[in-house]
Biotite code that builds the C-alpha atoms (Angstrom):
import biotite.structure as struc

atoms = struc.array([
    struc.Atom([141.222, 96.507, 97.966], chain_id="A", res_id=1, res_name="UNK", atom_name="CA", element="C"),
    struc.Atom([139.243, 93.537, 99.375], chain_id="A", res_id=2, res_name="UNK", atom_name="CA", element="C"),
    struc.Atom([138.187, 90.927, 96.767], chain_id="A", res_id=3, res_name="UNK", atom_name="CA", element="C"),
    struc.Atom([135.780, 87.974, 96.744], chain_id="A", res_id=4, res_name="UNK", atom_name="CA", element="C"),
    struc.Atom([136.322, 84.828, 94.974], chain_id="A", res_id=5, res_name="UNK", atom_name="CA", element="C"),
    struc.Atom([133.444, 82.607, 94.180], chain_id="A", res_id=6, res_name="UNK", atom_name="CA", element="C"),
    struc.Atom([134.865, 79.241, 93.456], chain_id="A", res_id=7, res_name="UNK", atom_name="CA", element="C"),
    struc.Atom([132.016, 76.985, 91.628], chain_id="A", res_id=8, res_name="UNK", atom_name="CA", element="C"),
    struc.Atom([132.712, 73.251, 90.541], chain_id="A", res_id=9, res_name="UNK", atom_name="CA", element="C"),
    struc.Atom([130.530, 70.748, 88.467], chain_id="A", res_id=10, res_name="UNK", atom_name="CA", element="C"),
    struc.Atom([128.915, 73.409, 86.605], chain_id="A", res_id=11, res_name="UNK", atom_name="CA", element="C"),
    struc.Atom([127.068, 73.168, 83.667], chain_id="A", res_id=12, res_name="UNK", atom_name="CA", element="C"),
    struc.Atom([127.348, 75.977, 81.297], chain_id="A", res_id=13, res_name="UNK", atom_name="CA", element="C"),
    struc.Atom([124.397, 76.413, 78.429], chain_id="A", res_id=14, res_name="UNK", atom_name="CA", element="C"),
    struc.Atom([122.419, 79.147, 76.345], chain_id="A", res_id=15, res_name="UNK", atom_name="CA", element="C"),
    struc.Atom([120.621, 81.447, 78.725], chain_id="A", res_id=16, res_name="UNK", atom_name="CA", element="C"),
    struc.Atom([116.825, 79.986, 79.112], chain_id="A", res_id=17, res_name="UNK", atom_name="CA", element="C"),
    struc.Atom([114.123, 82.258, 78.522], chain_id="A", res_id=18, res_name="UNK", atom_name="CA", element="C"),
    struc.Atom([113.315, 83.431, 81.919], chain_id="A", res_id=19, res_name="UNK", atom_name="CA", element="C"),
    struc.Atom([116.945, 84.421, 82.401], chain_id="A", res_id=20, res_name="UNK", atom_name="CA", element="C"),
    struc.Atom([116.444, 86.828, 79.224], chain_id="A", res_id=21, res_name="UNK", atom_name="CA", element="C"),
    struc.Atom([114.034, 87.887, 79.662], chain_id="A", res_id=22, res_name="UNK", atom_name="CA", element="C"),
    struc.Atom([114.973, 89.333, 83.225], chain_id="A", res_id=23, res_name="UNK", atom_name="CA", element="C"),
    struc.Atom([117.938, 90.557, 82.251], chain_id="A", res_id=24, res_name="UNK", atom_name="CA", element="C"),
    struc.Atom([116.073, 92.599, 79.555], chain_id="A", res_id=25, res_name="UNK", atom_name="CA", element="C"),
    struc.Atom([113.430, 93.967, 82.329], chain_id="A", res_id=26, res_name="UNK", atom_name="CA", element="C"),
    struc.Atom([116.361, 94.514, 85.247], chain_id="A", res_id=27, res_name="UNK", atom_name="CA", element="C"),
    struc.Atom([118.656, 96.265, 82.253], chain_id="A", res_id=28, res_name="UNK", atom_name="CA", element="C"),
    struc.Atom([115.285, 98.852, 81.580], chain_id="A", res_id=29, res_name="UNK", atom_name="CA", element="C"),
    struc.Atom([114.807, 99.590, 85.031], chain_id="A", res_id=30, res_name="UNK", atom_name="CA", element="C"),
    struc.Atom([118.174, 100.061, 85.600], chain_id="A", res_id=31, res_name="UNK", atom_name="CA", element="C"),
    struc.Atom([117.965, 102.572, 82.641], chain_id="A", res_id=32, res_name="UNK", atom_name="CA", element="C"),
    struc.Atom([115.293, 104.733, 84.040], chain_id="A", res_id=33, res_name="UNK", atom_name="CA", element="C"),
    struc.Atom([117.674, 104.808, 87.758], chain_id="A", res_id=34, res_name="UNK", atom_name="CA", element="C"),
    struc.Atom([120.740, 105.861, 85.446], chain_id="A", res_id=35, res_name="UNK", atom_name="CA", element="C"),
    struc.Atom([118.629, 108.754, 83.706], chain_id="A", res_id=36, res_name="UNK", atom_name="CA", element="C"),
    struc.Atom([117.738, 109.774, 87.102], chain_id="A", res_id=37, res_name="UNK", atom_name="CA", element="C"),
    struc.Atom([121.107, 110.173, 88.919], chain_id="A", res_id=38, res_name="UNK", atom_name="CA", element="C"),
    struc.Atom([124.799, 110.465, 87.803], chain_id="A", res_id=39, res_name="UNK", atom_name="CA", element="C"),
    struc.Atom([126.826, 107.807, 86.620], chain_id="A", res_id=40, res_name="UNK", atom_name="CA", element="C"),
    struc.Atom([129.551, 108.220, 89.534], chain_id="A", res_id=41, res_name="UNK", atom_name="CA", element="C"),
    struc.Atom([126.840, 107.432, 91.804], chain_id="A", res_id=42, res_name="UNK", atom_name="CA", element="C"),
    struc.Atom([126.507, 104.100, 90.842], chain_id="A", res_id=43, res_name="UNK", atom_name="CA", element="C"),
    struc.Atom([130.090, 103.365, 89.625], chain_id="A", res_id=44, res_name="UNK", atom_name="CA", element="C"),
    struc.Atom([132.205, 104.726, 92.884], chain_id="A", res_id=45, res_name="UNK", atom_name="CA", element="C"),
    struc.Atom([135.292, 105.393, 90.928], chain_id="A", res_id=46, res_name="UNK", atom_name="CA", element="C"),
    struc.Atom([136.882, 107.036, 93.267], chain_id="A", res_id=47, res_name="UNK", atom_name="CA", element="C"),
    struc.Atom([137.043, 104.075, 95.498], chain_id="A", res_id=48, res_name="UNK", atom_name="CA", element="C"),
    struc.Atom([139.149, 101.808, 93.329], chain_id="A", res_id=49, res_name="UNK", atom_name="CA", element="C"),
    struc.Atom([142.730, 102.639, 91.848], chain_id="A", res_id=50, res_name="UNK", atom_name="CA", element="C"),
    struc.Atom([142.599, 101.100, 88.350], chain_id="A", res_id=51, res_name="UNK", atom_name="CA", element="C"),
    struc.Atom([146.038, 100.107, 86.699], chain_id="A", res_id=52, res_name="UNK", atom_name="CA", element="C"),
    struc.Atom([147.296, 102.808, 84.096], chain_id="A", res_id=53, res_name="UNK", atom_name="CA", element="C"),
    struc.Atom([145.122, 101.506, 81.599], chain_id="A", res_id=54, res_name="UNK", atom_name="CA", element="C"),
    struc.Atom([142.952, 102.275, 79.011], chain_id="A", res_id=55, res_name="UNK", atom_name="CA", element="C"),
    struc.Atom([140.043, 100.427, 79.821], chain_id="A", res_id=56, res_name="UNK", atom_name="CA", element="C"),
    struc.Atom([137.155, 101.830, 82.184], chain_id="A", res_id=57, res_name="UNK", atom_name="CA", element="C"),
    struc.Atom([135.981, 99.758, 84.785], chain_id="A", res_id=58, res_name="UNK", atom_name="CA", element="C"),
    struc.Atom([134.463, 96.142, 84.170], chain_id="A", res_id=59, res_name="UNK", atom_name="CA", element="C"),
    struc.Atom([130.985, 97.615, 85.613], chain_id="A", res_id=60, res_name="UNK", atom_name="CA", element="C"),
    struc.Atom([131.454, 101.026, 84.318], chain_id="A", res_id=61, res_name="UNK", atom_name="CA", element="C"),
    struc.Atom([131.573, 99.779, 80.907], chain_id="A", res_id=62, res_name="UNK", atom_name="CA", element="C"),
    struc.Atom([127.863, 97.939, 81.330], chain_id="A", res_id=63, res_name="UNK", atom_name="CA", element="C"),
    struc.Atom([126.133, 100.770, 83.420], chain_id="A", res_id=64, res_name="UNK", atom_name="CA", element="C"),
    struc.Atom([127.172, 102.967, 80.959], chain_id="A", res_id=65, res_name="UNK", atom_name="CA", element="C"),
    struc.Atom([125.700, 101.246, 78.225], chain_id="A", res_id=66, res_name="UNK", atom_name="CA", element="C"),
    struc.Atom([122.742, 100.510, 79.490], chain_id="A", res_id=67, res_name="UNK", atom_name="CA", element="C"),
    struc.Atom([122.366, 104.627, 80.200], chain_id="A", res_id=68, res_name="UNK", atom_name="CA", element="C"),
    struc.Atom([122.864, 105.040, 76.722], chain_id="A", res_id=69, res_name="UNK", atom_name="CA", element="C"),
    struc.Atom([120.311, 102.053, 75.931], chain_id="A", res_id=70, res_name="UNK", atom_name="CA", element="C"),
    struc.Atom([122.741, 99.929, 74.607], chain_id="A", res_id=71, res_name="UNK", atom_name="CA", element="C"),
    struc.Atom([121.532, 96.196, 76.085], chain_id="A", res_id=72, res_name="UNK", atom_name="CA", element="C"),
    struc.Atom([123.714, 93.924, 75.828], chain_id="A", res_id=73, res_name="UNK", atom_name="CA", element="C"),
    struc.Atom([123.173, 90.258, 74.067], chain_id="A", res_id=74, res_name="UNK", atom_name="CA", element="C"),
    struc.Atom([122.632, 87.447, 75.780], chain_id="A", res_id=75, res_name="UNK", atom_name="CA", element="C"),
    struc.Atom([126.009, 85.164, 75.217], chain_id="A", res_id=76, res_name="UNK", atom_name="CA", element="C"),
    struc.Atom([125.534, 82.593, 77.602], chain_id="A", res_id=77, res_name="UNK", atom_name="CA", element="C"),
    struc.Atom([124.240, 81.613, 81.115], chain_id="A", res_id=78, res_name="UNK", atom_name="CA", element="C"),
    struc.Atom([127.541, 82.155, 82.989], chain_id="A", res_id=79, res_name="UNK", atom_name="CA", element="C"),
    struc.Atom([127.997, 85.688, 80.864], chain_id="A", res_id=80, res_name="UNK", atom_name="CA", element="C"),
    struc.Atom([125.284, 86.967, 81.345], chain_id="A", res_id=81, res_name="UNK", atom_name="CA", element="C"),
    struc.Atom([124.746, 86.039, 84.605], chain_id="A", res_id=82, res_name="UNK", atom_name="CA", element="C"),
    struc.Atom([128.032, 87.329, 85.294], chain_id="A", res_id=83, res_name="UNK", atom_name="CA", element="C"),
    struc.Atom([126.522, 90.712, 84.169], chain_id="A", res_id=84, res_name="UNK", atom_name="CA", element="C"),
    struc.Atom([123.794, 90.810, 86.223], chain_id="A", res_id=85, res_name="UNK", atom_name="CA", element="C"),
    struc.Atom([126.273, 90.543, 89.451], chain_id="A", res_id=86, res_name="UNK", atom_name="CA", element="C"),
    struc.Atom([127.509, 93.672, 88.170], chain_id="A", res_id=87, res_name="UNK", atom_name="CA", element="C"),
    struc.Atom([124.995, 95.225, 87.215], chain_id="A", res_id=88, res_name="UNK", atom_name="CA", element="C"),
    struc.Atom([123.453, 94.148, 90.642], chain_id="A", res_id=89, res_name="UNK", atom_name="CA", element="C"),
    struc.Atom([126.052, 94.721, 92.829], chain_id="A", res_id=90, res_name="UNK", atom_name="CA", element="C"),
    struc.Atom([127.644, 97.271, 91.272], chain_id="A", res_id=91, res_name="UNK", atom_name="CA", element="C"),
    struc.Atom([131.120, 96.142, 91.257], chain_id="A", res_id=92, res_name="UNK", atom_name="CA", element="C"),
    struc.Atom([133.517, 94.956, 88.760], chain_id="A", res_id=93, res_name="UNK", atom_name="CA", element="C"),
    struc.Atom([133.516, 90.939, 88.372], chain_id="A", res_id=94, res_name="UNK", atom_name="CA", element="C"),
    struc.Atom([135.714, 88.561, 86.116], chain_id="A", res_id=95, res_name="UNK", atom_name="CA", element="C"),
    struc.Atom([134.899, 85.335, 85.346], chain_id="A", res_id=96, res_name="UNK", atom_name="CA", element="C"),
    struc.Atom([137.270, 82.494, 84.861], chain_id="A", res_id=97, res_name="UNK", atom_name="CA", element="C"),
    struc.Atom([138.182, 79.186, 83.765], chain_id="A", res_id=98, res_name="UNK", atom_name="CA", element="C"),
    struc.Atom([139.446, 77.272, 86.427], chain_id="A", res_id=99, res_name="UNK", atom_name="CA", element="C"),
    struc.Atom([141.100, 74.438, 84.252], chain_id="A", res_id=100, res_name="UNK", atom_name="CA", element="C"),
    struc.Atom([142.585, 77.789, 82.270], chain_id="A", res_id=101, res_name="UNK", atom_name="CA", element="C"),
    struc.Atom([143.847, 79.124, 85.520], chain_id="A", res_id=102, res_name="UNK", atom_name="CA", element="C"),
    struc.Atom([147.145, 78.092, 86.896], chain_id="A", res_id=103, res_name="UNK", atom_name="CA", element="C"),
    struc.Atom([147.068, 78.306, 90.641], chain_id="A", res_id=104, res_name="UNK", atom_name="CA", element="C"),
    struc.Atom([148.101, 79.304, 93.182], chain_id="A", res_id=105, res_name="UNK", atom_name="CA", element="C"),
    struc.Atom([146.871, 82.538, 92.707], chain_id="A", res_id=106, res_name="UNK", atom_name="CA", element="C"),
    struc.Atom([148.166, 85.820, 94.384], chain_id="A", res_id=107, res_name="UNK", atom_name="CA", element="C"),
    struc.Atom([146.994, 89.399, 94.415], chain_id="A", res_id=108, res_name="UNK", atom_name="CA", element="C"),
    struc.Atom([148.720, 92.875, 94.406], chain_id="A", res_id=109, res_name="UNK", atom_name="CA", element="C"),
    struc.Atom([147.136, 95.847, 94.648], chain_id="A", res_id=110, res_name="UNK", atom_name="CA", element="C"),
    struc.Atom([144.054, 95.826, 92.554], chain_id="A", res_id=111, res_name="UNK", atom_name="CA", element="C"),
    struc.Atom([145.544, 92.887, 89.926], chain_id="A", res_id=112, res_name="UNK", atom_name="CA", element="C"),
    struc.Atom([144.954, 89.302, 90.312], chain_id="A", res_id=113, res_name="UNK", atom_name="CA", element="C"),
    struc.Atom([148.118, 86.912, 89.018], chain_id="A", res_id=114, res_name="UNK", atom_name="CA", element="C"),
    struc.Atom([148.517, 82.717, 88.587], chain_id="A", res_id=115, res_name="UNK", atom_name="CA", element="C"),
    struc.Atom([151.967, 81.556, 88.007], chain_id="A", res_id=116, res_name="UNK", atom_name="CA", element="C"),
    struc.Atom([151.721, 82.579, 84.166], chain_id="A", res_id=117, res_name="UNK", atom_name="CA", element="C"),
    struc.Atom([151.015, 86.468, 84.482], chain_id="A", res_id=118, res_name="UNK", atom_name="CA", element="C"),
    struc.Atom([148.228, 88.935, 85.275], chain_id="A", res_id=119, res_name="UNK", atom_name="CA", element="C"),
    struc.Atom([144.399, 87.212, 84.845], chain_id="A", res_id=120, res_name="UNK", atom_name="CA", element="C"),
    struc.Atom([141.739, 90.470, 85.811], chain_id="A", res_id=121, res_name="UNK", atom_name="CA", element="C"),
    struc.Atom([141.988, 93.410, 87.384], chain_id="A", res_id=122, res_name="UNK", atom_name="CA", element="C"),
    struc.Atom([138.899, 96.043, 88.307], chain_id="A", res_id=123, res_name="UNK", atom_name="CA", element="C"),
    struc.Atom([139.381, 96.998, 84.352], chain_id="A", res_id=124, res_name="UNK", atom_name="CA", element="C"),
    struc.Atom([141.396, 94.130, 82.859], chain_id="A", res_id=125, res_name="UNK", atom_name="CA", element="C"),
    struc.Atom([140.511, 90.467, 81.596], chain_id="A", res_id=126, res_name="UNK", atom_name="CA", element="C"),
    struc.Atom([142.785, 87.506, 80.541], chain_id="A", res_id=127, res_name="UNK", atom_name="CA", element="C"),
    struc.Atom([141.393, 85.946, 77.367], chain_id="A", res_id=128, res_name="UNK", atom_name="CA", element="C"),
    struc.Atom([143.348, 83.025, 77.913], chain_id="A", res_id=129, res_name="UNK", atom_name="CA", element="C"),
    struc.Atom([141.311, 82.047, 80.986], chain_id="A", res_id=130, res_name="UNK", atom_name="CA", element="C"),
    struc.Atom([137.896, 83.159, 79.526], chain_id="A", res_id=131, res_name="UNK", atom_name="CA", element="C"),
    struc.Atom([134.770, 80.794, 80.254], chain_id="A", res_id=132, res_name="UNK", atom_name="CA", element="C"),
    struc.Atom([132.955, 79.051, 77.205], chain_id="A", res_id=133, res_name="UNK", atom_name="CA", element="C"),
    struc.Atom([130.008, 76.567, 77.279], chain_id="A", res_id=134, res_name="UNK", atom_name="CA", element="C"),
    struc.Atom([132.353, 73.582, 77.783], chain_id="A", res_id=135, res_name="UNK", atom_name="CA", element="C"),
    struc.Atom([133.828, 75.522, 81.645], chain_id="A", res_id=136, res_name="UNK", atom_name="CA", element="C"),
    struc.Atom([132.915, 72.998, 84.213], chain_id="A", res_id=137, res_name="UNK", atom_name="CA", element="C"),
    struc.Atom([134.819, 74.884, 86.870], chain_id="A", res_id=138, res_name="UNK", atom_name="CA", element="C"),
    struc.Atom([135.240, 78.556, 87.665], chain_id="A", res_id=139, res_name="UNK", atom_name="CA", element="C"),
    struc.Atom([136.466, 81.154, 89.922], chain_id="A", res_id=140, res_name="UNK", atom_name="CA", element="C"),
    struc.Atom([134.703, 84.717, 89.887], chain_id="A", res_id=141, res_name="UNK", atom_name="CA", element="C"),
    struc.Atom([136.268, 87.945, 91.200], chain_id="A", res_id=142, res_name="UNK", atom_name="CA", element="C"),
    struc.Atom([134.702, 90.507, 92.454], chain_id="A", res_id=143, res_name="UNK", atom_name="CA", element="C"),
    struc.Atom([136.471, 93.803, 93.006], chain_id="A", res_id=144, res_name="UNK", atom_name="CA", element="C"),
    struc.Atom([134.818, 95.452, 96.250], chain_id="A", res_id=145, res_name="UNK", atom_name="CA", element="C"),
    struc.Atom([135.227, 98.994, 96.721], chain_id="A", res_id=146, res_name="UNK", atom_name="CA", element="C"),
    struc.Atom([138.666, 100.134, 99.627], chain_id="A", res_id=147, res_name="UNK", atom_name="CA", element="C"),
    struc.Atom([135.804, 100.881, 102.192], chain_id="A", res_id=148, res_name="UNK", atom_name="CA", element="C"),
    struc.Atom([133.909, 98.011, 101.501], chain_id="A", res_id=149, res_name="UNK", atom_name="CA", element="C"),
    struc.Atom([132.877, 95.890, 104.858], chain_id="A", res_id=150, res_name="UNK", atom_name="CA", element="C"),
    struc.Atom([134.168, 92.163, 104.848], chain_id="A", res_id=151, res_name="UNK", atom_name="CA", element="C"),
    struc.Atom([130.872, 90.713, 106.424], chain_id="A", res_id=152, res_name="UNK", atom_name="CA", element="C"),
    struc.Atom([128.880, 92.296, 103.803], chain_id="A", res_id=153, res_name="UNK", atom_name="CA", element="C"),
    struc.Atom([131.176, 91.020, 101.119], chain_id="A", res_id=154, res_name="UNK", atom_name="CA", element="C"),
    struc.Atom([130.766, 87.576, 102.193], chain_id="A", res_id=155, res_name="UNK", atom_name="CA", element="C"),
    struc.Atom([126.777, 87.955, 102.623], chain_id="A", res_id=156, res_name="UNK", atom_name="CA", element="C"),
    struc.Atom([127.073, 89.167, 98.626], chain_id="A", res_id=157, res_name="UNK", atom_name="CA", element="C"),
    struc.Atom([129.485, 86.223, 97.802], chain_id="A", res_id=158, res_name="UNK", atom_name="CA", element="C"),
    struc.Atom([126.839, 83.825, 99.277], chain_id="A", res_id=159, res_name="UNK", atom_name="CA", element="C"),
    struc.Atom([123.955, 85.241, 97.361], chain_id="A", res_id=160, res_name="UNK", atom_name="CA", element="C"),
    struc.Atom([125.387, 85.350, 94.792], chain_id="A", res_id=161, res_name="UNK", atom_name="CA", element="C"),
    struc.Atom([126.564, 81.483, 94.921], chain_id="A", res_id=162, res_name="UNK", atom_name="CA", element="C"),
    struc.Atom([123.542, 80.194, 95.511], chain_id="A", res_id=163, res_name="UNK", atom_name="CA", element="C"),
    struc.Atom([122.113, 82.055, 92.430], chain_id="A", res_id=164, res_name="UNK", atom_name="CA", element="C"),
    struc.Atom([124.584, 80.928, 89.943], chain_id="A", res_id=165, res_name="UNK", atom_name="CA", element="C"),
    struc.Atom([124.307, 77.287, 91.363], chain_id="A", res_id=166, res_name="UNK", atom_name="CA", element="C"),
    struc.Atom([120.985, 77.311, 91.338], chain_id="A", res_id=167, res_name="UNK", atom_name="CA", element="C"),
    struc.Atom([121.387, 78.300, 87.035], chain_id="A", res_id=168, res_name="UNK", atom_name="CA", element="C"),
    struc.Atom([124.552, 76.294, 85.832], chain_id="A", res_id=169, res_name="UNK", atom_name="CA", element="C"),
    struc.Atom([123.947, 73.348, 88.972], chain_id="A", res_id=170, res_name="UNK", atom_name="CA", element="C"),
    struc.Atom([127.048, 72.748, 91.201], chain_id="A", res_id=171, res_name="UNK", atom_name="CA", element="C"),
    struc.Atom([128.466, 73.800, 94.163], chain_id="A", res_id=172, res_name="UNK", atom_name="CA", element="C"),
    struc.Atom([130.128, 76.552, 95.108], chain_id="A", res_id=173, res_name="UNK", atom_name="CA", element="C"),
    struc.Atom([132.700, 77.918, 98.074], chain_id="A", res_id=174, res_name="UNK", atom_name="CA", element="C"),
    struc.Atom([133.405, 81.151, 98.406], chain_id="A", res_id=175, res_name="UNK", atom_name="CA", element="C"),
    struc.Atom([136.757, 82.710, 100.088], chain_id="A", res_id=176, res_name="UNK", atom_name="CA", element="C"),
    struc.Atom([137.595, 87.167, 100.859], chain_id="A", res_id=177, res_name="UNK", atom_name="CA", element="C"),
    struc.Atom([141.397, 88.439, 100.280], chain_id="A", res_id=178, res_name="UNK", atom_name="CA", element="C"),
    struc.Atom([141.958, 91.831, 101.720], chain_id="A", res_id=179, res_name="UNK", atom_name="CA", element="C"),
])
């Protein structure tokens, strides 16, 4: 499974400003409508990841199909909910990480991302212990691209998306795929 990682450094974390809300709010209600229109699978391509035996659906399964059911999520913060709208976007599962939390190197297997001190994310899975909060300064995002996802695009996505979350939290960014 191909991943991106979307290193960003010197960022500023804060509450989400109003035009980021409100946004979210509209792109969440349009979003609705597509969901009410076509099945879920359609947007989720399940099929095209192999989740760990666990529990837990996948990281953009889990918003889609709450927004289907009208169930908008809160704003938290800038980097959460921004993190959010990549999914929700994009339409791929994406973690979020502190990079002072994470202990690198990191390595990959299969569809789970480790540092030195155990498992961090998978397409379905999140380590609290490297969770963001408004005091994150530097980050790493992962984005879990479908097996027949193409490389080029991925990095097109990575930029985008790069320049978007600079251009909220400040920063620069540098983005790197792992297939």
């Amino acid at each position: 499974m191909p991943l991106g990682l979307l290193y960003t450094h010197h960022i500023e974390i804060s509450e989400s400003s109003q035009m980021l809300k409100g946004r979210l709010q509209f792109f969440q209600e349009l979003l609705h409508f597509d969901l009410l229109d076509q099945p879920l699978d359609d947007f989720v391509q399940q099929d095209h990841y192999n989740p760990s035996n666990s529990k837990h659906e996948l990281h953009h399964k889990q918003i889609l199909t709450a927004i289907k059911e009208e169930r908008y999520f809160q704003p938290v913060n800038s980097a959460i909910d921004l993190c959010r709208f990549f999914m929700m976007e994009y339409k791929v599962p994406i973690t979020f990480h502190d990079l002072k939390q994470v202990n690198l190197p990191l390595t990959f297997e299969n569809d789970h991302v480790y540092d030195q001190t155990g498992k961090i994310a998978s397409p379905n899975e999140f380590a609290t212990r490297t969770q963001t909060n408004m005091s994150t300064s530097e980050g790493v995002h992962i984005f879990f691209f479908p097996k027949n996802f193409d490389i080029q695009n991925g990095l097109e996505l990575l930029q985008a998306a790069g320049k978007m979350f600079c251009h909220v939290h400040g920063g620069e960014f540098k983005i790197k795929m792992q297939s």
